[in-house]
MARTIKOL-450035 format. One record per residue: residue number from 0; x, z, y of N, C-alpha, C, O, CB in turn. Coordinates in steps of 0.1 Angstrom, whole numbers, padded with zeros to 4 digits. Glycine has a CB too. Layout:
R;resi;n.east;n.up;n.north;ca.east;ca.up;ca.north;c.east;c.up;c.north;o.east;o.up;o.north;cb.east;cb.up;cb.north
R;NUM;X;Z;Y;X;Z;Y;X;Z;Y;X;Z;Y;X;Z;Y
...
//
This chain:
R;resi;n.east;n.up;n.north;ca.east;ca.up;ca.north;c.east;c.up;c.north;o.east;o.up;o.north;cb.east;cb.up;cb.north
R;0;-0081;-0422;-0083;-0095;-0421;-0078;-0104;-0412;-0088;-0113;-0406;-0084;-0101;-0434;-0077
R;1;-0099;-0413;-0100;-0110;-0404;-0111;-0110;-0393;-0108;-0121;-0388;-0108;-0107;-0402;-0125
R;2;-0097;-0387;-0104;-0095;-0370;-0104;-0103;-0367;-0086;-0104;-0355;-0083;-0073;-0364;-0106
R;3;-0107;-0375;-0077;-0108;-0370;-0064;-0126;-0366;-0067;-0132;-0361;-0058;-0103;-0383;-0049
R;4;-0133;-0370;-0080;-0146;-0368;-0084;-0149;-0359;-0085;-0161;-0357;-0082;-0150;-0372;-0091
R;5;-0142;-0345;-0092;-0146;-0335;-0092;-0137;-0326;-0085;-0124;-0328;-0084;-0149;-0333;-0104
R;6;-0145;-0315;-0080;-0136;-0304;-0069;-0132;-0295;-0078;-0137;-0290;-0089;-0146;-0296;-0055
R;7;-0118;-0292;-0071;-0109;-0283;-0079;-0114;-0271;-0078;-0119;-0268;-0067;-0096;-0281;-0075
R;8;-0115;-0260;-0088;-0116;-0246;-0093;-0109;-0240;-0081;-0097;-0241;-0077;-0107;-0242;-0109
R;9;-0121;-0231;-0072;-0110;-0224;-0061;-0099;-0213;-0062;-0090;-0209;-0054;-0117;-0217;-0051
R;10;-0103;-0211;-0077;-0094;-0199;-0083;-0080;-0206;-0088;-0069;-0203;-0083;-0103;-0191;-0098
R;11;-0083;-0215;-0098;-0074;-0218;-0101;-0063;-0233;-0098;-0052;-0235;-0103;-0076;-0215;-0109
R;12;-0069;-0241;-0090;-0068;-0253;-0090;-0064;-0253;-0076;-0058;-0263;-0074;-0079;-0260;-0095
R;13;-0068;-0243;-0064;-0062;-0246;-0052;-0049;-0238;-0049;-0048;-0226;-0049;-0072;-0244;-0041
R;14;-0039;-0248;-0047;-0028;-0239;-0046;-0027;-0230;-0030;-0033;-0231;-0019;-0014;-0251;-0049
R;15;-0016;-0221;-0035;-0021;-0205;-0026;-0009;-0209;-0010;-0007;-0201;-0001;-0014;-0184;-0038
R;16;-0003;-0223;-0012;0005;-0224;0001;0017;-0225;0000;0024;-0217;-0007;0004;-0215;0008
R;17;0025;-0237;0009;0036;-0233;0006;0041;-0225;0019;0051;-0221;0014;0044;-0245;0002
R;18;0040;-0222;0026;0040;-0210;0035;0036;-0196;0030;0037;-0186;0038;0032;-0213;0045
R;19;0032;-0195;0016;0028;-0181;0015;0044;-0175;0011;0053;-0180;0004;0013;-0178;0003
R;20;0042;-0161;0018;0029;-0152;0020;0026;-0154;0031;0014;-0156;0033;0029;-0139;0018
R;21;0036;-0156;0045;0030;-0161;0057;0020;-0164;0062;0014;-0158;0070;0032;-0168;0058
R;22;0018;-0175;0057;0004;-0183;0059;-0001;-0187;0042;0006;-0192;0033;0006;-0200;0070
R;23;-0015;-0183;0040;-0019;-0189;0031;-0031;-0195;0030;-0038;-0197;0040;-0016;-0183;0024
R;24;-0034;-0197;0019;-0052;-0200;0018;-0056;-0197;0013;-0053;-0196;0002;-0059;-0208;0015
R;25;-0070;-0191;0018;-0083;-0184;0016;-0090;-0197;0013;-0089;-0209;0018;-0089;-0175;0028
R;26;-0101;-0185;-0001;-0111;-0193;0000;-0125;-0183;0006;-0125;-0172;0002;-0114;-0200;-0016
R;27;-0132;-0185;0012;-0143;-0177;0016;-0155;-0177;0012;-0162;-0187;0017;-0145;-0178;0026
R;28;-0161;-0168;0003;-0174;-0166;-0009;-0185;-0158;0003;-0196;-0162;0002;-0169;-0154;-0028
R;29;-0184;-0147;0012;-0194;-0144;0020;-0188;-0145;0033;-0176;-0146;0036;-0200;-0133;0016
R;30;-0200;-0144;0044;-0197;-0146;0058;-0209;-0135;0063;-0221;-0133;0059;-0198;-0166;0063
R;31;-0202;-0126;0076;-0211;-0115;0082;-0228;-0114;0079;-0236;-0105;0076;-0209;-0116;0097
R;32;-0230;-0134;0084;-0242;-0132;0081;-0254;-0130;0068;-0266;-0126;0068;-0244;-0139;0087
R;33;-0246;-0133;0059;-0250;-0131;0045;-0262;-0118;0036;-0257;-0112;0027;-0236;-0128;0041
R;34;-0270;-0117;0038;-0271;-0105;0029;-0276;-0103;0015;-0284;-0094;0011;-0277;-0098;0034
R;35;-0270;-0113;0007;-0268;-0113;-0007;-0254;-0115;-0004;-0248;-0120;0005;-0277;-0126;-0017
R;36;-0249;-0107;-0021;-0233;-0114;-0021;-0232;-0118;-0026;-0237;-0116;-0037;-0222;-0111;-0021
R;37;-0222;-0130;-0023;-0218;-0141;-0036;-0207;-0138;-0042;-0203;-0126;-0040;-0216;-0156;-0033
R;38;-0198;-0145;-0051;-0188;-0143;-0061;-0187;-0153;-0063;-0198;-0160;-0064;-0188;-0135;-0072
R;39;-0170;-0162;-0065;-0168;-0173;-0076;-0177;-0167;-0091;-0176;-0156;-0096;-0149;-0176;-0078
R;40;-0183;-0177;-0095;-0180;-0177;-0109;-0169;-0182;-0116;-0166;-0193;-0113;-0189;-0181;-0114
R;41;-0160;-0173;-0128;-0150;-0177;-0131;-0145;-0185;-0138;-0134;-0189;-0137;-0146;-0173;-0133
R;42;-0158;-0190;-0150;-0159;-0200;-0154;-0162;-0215;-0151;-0157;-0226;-0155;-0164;-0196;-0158
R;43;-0171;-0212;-0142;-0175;-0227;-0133;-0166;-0233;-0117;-0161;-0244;-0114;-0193;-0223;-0126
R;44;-0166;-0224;-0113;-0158;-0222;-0103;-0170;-0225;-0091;-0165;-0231;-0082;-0144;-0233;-0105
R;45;-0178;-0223;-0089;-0193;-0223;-0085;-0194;-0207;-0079;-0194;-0196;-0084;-0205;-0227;-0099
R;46;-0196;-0211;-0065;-0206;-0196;-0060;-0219;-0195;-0070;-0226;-0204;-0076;-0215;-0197;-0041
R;47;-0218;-0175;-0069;-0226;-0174;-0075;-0234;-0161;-0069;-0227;-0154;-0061;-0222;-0174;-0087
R;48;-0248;-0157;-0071;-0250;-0143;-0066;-0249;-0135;-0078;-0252;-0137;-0090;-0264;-0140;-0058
R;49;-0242;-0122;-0068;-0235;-0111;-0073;-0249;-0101;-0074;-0254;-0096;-0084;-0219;-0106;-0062
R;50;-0254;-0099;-0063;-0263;-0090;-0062;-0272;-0093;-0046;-0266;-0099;-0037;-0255;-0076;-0064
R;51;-0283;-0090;-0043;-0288;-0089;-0030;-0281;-0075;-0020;-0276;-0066;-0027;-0304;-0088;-0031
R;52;-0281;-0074;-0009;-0274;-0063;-0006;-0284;-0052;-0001;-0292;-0053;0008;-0263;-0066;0004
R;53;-0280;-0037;-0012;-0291;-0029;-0010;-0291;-0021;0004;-0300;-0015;0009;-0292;-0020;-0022
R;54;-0282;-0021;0008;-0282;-0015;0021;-0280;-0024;0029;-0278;-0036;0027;-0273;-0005;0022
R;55;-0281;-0015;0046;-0277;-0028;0059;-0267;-0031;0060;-0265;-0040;0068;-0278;-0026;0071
R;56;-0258;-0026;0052;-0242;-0027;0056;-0236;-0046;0051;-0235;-0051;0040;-0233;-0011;0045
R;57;-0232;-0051;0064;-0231;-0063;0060;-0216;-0065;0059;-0210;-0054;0060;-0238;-0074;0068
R;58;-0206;-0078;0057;-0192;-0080;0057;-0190;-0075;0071;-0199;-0069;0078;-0187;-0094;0054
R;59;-0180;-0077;0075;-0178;-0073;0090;-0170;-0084;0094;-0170;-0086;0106;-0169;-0059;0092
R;60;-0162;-0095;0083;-0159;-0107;0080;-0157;-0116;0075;-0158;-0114;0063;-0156;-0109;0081
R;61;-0155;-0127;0078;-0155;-0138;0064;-0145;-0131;0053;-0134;-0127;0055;-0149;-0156;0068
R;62;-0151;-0132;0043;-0144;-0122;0030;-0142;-0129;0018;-0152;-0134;0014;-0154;-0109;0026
R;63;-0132;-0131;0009;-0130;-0138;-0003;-0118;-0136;-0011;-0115;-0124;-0014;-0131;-0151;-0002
R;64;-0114;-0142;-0013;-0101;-0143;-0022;-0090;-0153;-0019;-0093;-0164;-0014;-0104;-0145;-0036
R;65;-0076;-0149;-0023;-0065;-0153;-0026;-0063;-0166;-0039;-0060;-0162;-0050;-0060;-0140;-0028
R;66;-0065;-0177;-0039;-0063;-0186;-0051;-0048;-0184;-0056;-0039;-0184;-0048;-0065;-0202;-0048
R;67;-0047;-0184;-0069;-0039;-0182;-0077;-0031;-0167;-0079;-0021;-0165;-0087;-0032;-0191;-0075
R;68;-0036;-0160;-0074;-0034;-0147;-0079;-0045;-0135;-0082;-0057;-0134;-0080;-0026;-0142;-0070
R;69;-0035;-0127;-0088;-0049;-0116;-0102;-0038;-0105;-0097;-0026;-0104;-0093;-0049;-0121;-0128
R;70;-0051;-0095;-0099;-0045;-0078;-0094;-0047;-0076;-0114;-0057;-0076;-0120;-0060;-0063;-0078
R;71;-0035;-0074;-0117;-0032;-0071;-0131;-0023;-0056;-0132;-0025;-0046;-0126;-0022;-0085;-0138
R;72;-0014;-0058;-0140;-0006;-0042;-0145;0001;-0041;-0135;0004;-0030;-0131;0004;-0040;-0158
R;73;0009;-0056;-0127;0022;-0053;-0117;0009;-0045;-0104;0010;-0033;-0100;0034;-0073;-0110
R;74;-0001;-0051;-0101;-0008;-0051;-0091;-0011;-0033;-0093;-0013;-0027;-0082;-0022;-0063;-0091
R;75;-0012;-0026;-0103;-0016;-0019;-0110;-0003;-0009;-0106;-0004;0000;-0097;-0018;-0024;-0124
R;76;0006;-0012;-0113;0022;-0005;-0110;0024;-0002;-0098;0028;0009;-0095;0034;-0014;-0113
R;77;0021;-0010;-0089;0025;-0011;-0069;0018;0001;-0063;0023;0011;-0056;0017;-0028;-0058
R;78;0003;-0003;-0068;-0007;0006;-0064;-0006;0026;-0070;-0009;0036;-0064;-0022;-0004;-0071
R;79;-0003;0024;-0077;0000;0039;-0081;0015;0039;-0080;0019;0048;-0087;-0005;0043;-0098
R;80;0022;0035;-0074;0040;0040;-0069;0036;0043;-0058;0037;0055;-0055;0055;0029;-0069
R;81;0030;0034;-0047;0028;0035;-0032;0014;0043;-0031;0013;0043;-0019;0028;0020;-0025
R;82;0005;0048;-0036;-0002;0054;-0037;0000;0073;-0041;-0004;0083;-0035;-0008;0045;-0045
R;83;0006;0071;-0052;0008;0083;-0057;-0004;0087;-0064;-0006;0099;-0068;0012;0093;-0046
R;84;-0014;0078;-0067;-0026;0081;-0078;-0022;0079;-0091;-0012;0076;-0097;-0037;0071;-0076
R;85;-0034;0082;-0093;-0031;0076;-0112;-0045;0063;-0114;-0057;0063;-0114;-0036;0096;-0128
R;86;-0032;0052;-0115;-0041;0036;-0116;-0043;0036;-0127;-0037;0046;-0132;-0035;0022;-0112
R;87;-0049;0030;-0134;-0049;0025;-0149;-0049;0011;-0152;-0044;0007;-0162;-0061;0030;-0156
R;88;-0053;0002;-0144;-0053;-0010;-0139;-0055;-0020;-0130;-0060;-0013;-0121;-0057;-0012;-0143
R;89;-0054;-0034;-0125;-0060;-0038;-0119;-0071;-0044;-0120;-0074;-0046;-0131;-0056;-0041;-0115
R;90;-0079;-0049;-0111;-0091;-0048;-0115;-0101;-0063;-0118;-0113;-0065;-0116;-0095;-0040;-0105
R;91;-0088;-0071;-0124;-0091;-0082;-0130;-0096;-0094;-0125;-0098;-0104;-0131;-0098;-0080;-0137
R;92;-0097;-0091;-0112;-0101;-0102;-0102;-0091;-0110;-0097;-0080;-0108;-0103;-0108;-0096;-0090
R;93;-0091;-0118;-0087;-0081;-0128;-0076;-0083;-0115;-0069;-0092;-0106;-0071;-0087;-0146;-0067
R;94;-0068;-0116;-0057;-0064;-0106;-0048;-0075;-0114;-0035;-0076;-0125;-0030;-0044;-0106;-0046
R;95;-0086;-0098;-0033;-0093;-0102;-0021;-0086;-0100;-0007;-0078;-0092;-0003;-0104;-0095;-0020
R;96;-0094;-0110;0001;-0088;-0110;0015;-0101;-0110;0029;-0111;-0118;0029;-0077;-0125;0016
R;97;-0098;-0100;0040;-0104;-0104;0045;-0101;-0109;0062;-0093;-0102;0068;-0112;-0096;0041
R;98;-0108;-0120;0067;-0102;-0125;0077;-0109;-0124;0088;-0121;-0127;0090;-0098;-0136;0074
R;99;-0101;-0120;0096;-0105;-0118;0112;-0104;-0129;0123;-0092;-0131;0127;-0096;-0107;0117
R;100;-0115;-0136;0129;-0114;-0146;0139;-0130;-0146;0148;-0141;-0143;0143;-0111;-0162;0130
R;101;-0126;-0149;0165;-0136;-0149;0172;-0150;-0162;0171;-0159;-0164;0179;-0129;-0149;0184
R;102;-0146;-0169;0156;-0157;-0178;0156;-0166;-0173;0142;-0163;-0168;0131;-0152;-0194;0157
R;103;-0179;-0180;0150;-0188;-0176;0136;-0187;-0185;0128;-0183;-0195;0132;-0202;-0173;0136
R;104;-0192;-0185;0111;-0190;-0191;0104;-0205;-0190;0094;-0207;-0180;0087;-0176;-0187;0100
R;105;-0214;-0200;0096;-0225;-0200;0091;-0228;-0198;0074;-0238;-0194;0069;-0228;-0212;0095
R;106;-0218;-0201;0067;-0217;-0198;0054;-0202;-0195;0050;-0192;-0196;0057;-0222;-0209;0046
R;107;-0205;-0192;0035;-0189;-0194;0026;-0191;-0205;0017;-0201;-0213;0018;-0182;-0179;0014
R;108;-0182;-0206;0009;-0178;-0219;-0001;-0168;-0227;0011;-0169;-0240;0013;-0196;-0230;-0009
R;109;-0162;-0221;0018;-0150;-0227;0023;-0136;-0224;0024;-0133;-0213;0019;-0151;-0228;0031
R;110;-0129;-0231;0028;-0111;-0229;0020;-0108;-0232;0040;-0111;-0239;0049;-0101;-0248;0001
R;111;-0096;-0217;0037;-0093;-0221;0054;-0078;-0211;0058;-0077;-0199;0056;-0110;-0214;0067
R;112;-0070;-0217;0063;-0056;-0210;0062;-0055;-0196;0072;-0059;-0197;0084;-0044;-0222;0066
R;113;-0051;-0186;0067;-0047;-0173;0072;-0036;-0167;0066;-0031;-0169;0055;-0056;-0164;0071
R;114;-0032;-0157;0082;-0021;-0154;0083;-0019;-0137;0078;-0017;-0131;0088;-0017;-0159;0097
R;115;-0019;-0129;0069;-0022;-0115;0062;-0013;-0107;0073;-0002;-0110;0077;-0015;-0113;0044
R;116;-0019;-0098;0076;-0014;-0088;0086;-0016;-0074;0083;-0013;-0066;0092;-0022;-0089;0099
R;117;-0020;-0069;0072;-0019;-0056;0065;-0026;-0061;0054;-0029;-0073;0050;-0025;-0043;0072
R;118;-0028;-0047;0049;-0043;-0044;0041;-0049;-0030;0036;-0047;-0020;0042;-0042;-0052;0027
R;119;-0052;-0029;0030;-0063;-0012;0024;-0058;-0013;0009;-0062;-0021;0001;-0087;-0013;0025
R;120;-0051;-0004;0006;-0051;-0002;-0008;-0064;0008;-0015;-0066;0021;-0016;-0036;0005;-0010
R;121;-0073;-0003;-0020;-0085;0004;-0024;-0081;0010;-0040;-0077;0002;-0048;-0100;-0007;-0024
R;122;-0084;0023;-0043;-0089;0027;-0056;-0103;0024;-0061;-0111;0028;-0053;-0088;0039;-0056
R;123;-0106;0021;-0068;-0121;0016;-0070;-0121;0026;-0090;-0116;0022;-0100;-0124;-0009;-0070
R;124;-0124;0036;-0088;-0127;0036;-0106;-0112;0037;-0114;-0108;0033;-0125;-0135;0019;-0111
R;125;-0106;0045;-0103;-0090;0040;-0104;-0084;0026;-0111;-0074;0024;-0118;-0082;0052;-0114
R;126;-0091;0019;-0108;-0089;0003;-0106;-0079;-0003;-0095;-0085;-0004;-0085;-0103;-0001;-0101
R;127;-0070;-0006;-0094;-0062;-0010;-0079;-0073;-0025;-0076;-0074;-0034;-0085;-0040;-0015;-0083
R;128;-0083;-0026;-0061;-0087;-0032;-0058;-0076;-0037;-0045;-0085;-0040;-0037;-0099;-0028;-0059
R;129;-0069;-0038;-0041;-0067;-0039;-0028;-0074;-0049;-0019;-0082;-0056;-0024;-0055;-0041;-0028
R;130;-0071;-0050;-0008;-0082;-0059;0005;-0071;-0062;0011;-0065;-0052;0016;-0095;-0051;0017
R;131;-0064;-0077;0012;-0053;-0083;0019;-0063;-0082;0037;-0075;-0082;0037;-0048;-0103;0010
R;132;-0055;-0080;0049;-0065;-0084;0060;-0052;-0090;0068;-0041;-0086;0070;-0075;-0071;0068
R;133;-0063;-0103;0073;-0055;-0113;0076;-0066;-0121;0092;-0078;-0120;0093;-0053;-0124;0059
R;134;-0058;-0127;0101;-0065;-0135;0109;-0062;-0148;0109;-0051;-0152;0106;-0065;-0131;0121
R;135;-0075;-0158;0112;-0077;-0170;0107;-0064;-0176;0116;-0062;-0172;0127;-0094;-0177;0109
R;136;-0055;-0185;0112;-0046;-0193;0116;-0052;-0202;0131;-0059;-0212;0133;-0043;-0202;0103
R;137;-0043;-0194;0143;-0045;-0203;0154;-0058;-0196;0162;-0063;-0200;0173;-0048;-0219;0149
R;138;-0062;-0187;0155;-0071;-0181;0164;-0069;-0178;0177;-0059;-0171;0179;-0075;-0172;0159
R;139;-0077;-0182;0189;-0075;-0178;0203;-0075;-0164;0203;-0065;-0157;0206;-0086;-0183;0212
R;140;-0083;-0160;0201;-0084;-0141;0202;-0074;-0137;0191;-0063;-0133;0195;-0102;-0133;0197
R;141;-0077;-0139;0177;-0068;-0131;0168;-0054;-0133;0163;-0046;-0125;0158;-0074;-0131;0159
R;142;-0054;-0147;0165;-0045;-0156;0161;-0032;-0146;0167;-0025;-0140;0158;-0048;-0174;0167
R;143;-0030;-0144;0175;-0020;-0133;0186;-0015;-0117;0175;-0006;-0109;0177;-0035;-0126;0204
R;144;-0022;-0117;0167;-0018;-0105;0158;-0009;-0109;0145;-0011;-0117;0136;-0031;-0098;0153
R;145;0003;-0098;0148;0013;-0101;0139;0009;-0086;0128;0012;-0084;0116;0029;-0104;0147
R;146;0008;-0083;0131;0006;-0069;0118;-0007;-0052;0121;-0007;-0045;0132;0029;-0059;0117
R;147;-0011;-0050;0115;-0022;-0040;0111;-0025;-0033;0121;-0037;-0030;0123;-0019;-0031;0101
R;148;-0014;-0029;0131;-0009;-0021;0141;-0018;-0029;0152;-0028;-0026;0158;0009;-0020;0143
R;149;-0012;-0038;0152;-0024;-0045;0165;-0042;-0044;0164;-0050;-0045;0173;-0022;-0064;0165
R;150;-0044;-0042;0151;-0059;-0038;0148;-0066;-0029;0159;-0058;-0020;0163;-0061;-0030;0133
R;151;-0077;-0029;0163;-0083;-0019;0173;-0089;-0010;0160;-0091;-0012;0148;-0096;-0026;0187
R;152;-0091;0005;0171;-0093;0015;0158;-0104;0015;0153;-0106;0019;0142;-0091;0028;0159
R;153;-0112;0010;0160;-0130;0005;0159;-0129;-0005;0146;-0136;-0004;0136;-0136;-0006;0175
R;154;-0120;-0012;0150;-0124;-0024;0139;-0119;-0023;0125;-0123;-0027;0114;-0117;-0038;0144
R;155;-0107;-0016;0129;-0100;-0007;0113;-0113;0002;0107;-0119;-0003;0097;-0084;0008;0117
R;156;-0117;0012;0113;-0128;0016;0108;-0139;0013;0103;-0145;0018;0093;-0130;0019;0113
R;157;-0142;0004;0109;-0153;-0003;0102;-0151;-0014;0090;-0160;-0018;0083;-0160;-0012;0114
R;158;-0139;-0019;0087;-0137;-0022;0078;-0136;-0011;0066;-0144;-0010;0057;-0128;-0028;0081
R;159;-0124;-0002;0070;-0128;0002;0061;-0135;0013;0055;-0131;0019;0045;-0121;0002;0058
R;160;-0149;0017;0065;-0162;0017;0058;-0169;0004;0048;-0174;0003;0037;-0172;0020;0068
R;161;-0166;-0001;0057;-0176;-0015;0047;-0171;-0013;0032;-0179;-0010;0023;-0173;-0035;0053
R;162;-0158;-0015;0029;-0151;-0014;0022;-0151;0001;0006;-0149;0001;-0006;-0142;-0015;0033
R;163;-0155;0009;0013;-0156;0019;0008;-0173;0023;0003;-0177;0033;-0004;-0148;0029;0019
R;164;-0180;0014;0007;-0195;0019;0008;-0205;0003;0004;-0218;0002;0004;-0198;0027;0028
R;165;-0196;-0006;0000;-0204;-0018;0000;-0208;-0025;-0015;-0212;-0036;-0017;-0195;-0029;0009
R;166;-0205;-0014;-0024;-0208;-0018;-0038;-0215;-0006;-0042;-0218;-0004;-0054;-0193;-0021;-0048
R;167;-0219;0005;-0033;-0228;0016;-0035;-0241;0012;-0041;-0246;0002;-0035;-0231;0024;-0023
R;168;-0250;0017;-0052;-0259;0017;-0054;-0267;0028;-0056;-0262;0038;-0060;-0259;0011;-0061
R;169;-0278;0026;-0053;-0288;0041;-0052;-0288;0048;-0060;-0292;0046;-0071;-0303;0042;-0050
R;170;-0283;0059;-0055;-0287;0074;-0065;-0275;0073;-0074;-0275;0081;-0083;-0304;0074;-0076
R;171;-0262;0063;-0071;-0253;0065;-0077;-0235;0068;-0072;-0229;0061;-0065;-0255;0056;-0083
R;172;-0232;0080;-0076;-0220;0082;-0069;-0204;0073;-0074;-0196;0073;-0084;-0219;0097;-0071
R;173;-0203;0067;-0064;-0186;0060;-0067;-0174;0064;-0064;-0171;0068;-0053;-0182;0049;-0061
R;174;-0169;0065;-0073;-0153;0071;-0072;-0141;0059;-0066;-0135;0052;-0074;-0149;0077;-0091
R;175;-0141;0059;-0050;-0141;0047;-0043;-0131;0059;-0034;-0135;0070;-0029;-0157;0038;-0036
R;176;-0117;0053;-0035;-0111;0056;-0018;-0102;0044;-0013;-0100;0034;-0019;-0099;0071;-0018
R;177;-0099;0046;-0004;-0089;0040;0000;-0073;0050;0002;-0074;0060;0009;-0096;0034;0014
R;178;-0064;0048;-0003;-0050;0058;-0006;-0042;0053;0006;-0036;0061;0012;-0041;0056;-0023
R;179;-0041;0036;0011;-0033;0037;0018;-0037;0025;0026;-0041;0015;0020;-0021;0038;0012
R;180;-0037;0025;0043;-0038;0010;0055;-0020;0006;0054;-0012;0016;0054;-0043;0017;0079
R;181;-0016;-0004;0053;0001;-0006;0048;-0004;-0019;0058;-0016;-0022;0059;0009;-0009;0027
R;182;0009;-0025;0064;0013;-0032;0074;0021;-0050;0069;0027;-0049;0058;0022;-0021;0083
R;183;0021;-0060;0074;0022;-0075;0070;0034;-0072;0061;0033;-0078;0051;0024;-0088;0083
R;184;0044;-0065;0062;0054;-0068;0048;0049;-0061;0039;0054;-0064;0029;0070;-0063;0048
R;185;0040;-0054;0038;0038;-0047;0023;0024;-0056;0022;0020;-0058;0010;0036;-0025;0022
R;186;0018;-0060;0029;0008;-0075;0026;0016;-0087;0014;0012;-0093;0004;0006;-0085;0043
R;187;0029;-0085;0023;0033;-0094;0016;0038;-0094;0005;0040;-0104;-0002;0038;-0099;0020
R;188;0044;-0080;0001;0051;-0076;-0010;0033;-0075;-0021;0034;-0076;-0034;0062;-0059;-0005
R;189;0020;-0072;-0014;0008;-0071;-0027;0008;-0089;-0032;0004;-0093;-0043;-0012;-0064;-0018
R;190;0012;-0098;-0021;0001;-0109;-0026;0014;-0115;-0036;0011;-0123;-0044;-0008;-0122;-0013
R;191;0030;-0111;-0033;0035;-0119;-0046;0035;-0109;-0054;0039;-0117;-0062;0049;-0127;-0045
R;192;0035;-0099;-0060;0031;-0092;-0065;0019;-0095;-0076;0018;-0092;-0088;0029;-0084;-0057
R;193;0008;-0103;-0066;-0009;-0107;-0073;-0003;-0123;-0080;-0009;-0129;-0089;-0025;-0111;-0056
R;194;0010;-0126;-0073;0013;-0143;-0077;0016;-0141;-0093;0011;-0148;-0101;0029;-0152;-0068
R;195;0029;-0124;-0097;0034;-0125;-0102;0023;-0122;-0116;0024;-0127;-0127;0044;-0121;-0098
R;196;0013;-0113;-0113;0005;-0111;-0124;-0001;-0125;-0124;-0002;-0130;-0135;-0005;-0100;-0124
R;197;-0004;-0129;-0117;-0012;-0144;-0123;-0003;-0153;-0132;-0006;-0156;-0144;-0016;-0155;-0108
R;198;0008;-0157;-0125;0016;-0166;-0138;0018;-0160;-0148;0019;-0166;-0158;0029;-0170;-0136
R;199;0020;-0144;-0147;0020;-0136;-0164;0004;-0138;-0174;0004;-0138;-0186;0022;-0114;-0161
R;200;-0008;-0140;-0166;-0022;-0142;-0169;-0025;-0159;-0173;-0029;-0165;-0184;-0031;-0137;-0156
R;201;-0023;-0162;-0167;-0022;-0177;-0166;-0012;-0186;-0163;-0011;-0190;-0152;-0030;-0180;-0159
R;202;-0002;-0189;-0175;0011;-0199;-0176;0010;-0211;-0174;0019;-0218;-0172;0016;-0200;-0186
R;203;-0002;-0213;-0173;-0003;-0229;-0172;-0010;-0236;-0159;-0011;-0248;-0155;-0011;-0233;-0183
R;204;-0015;-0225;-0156;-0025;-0226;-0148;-0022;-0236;-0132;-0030;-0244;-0127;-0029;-0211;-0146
R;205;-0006;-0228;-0127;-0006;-0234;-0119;0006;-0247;-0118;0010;-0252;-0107;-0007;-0224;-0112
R;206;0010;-0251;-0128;0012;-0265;-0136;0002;-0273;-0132;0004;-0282;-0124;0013;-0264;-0151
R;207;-0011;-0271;-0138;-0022;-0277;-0142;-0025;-0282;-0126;-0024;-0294;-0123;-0032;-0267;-0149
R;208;-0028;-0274;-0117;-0031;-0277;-0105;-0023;-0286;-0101;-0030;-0296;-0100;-0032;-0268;-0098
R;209;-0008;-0290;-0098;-0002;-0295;-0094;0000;-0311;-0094;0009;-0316;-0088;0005;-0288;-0096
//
């Protein structure tokens, strides 16, 4: 009973599934309607604001992260082999994800299972950021999509504008591309990939949870 008092660290304390990569779990920090963004804080494990958002450009979906995995050197390594850039790192964060479903969702600070169906290999600052994209588990509308290919081109697009243009600040230029749209096995080959830098980052971490 002691331990059900305090809520587990979404970063590190919720485990990522035993179905992953398949299915896993998301936690979700913003939702379309949002226009501040939030961020775990990594210490507290507490949303936090990141910034208000200077432009109109909002999520396009509920958007967050992968628990228990870090885009590190392997995340780093993947991204510049399959890229053909020059990475220097990853970019120190949990592996983000974003998820596609026909319901709205009034906030984030929620944990909800999805199924990864591509993703965007972002360069950020030659940073390997990548964006896992996934639809929410069981979805009537989306639930039906098995890999990237089924995406409409509208909706690929607009992701990945948002994506490319949503950490812009005025009067400042970002060295932001996207190198590669890759399809649910190479989804799956980023997020154990993000597993494996995490247990190299944190050995204990997911012991601890368990």
């Amino acid at each position: 009973m002691e331990s059900r008092r305090f809520q587990a660290h979404p970063w590190h304390g919720i485990d990522i599934g035993s179905d992953a990569p398949a299915v896993i779990n998301a936690f979700i920090e913003i939702v379309p309607s949002d226009t501040v963004k939030y961020e775990i804080d990594k210490e507290s494990g507490h949303l936090k604001v990141d910034r208000p958002q200077l432009y109109s450009s909002l999520a396009p979906a509920p958007y967050g992260f992968i628990p228990q995995t870090y885009c590190g050197p392997r995340i780093a390594e993947l991204c510049s082999l399959r890229s053909g850039k020059d990475v220097l790192e990853g970019d120190g964060d949990p592996l983000d994800i974003c998820v596609l479903s026909e319901h709205k969702f009034p906030h984030g600070d929620i944990l909800l299972r999805a199924v990864p169906i591509g993703g965007l290999r972002l360069i950020d600052r030659k940073q390997a950021d990548d964006k896992i994209i996934a639809v929410l588990q069981h979805d009537d509308v989306y639930g039906r999509w098995s890999d990237i290919s089924d995406c409409v081109p509208g909706l690929l697009a607009r992701l990945q504008h948002y994506f490319l243009t949503y950490k812009a600040m005025p009067g400042e230029f970002r060295e932001v591309e996207i190198a590669n749209v890759y399809g649910r096995e190479e989804a799956h080959e980023v997020i154990r990939t993000a597993r494996a830098d995490y247990e190299d980052r944190f050995p204990n971490a997911s012991a601890a949870a368990d």
